[in-house]
C-alpha positions in Angstrom: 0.0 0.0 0.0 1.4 3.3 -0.8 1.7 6.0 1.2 0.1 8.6 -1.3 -3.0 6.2 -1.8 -3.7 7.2 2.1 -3.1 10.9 2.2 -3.7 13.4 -0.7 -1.2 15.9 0.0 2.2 15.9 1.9 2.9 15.3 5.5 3.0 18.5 5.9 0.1 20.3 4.8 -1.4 22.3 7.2 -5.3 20.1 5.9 -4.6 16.4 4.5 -7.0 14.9 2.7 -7.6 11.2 3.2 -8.3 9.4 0.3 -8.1 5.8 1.3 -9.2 4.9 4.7 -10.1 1.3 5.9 -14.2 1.6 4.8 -12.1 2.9 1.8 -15.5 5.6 2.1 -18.1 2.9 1.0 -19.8 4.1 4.3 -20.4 7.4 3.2 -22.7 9.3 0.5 -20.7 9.7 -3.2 -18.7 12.8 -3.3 -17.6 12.7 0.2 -14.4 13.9 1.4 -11.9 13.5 4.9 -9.3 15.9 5.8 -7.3 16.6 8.9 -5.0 18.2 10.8 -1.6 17.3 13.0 -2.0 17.8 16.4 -1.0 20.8 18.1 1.7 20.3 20.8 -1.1 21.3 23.3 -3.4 18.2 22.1 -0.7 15.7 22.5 -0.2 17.3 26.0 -3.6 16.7 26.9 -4.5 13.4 25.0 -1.1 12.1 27.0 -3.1 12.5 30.4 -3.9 9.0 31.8 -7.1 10.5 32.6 -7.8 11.2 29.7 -11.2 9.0 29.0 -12.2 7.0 26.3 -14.6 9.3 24.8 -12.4 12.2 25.3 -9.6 10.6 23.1 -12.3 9.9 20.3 -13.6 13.4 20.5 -9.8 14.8 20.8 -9.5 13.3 17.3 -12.8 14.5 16.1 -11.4 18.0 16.7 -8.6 18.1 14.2 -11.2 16.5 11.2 -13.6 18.0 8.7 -15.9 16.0 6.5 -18.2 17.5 3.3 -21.3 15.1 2.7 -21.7 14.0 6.3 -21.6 14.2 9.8 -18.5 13.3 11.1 -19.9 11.3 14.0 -20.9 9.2 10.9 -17.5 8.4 10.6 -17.3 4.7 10.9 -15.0 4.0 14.0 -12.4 1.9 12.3 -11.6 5.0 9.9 -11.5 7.7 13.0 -8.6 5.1 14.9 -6.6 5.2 11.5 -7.1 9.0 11.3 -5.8 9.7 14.9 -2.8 7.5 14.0 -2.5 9.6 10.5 -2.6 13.0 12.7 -0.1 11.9 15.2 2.5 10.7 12.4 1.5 14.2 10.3 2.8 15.9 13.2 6.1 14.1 13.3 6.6 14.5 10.0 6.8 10.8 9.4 5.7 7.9 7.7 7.0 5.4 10.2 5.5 4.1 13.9 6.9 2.3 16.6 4.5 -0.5 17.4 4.8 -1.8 21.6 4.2 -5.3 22.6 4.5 -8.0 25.2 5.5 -11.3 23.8 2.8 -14.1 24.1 5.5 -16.6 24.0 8.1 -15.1 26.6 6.5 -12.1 27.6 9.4 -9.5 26.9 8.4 -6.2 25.9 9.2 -5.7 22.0 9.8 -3.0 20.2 9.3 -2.7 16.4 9.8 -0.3 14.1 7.0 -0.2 10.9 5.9 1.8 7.8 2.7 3.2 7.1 2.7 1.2 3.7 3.3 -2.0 5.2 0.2 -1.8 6.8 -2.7 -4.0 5.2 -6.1 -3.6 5.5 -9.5 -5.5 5.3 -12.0 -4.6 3.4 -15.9 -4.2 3.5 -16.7 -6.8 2.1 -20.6 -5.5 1.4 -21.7 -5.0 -2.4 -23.6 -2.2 -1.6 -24.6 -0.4 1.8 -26.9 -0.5 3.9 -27.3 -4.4 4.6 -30.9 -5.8 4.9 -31.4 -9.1 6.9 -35.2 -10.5 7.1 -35.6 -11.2 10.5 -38.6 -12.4 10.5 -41.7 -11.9 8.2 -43.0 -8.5 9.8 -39.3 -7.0 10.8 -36.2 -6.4 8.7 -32.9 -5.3 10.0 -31.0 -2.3 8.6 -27.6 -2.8 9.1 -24.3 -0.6 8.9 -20.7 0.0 10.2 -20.1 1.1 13.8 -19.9 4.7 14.2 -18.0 6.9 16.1 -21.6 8.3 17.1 -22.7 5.0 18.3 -19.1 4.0 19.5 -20.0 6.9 21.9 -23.2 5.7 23.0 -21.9 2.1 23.9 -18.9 3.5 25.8 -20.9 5.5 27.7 -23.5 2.6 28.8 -20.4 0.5 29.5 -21.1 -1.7 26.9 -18.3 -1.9 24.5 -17.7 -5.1 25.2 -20.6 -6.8 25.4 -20.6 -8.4 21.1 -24.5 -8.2 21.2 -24.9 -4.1 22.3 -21.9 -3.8 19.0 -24.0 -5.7 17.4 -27.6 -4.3 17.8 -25.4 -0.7 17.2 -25.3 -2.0 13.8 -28.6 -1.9 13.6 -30.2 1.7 12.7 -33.4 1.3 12.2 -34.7 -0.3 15.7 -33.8 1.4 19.0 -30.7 0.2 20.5 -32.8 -1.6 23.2 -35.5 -2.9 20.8 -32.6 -4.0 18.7 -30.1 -5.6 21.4 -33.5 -8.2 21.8 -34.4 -8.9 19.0 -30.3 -9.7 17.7 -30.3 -11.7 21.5 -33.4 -13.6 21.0 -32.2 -14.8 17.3 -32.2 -18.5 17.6 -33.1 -19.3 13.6 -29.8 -21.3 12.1 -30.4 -19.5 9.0 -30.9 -16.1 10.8 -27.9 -16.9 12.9 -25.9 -17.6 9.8 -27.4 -14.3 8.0 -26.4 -12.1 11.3 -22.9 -13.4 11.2 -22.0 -13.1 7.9 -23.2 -9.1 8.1 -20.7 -8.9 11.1 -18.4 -10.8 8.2 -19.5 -8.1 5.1 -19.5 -4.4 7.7 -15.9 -5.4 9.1 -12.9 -3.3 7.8 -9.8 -2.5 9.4 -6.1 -2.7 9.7 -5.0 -6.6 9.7 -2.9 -7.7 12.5 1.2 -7.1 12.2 3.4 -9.6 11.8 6.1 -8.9 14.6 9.5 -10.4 15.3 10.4 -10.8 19.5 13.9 -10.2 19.1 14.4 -12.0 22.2 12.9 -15.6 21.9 12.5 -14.8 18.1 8.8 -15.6 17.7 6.7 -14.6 15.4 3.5 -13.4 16.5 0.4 -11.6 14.9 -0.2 -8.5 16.4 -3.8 -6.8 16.8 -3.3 -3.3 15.7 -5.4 -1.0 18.1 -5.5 -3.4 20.8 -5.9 -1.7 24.0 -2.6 -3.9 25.2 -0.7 -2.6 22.2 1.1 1.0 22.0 1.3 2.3 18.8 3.5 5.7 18.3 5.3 7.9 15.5 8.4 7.2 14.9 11.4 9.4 13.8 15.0 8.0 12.0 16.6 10.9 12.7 16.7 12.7 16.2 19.2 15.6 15.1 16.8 18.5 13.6 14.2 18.8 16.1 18.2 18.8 18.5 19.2 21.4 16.5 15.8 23.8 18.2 17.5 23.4 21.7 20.1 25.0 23.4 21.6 24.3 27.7 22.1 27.2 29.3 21.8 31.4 29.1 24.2 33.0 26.4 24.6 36.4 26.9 22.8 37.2 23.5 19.7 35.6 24.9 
């Protein structure tokens, strides 16, 4: 994947547009656009607290985007985590990221070093959006990707990891309550089949990294935006942002 089919202008533009995100915009109404903005020092800063909240990271992204043809809260949540990890490595001025890990096999902390373009991604694999599953004869279900609106709403319940509540959030045409039952209750094989297969065709993200421990040497799959996994930008060179600094008062100061 190449770095330009991601991001429409250079690193450092002070709007970038993004061109290719995981729902590679098949989410959104034709003619839509994304742009965004590196953070300001202030933003890392704050988004660096370790109280920070969940919500308040997802909205500290939010901040730095526009959209044209949509809400932005109807940004499918798989896009906004690649778009905060875009605005972090914009500000950096860098198209590489240190990815943080503890080895499943002998549980060292690893440390690897990764290009944006090695990074592949998976797909929605839906013809056309939205996705309709018959239920039952009376009720359909109108299904799309998770949203960072309705990421929102399921963090804020305390339900984001409960697989039906993500689920029935897929959902947009039943309440969330009248649609968490009715996706519980299922108990049809062929409805079963039908509701896992749309989690199947809405799913789209970055597939896991292969990582090297360079301690045992094994190989392992890594799960990129995994809460136990710390992904930052990462710089070659440390000697121009040096070059800024001085020690000490001259007299000239």
């Amino acid at each position: 994947m190449e770095l330009e089919n991601i991001i429409g202008n250079d690193l450092n533009s002070p709007e970038i547009i993004v061109i290719n995100p995981p729902s590679k915009m098949k989410a959104y109404p034709a003619g839509s656009s994304i742009r965004y903005k590196p953070y300001k020092f202030g933003e890392i800063l704050k988004t660096s607290q370790s109280k920070f909240d969940k919500s308040g990271w997802v909205k500290s992204i939010l901040e730095g985007v526009t959209v044209e043809g949509f809400d932005k809260l109807d940004m499918t949540y798989q896009d906004l985590l690649f778009i905060g990890l875009l605005r972090r490595m914009s500000t950096f001025n860098t198209d590489s990221f240190s990815l943080s890990y503890t080895c499943p096999e002998c549980n060292a902390k690893v440390r690897v070093v990764k290009k944006l373009q090695d990074l592949e991604f998976y797909d929605i694999e839906a013809e056309a959006l939205p996705i309709i599953v018959e239920y039952n004869e009376s009720i359909n279900l109108i299904c799309m990707p998770l949203t960072v609106r309705r990421w929102i709403e399921l963090n804020e319940i305390d339900k984001i990891d409960d697989r039906v509540a993500v689920f029935a959030m897929l959902v947009t045409n039943y309440p969330f309550e009248e649609a968490y039952k009715l996706v519980d209750d299922a108990k049809d094989p062929d409805l079963v089949d039908a509701l896992s297969d749309v989690d199947i065709l809405l799913g789209h993200g970055v597939n896991p990294v292969n990582c090297t421990c360079k301690e045992c040497k094994k190989s392992s799959m890594v799960k990129f935006f995994s809460p136990e996994v710390l992904i930052d930008p990462f710089r070659e060179s440390e000697g121009a942002p040096r070059s800024r600094i001085r020690f000490g008062l001259s007299p000239d100061s």
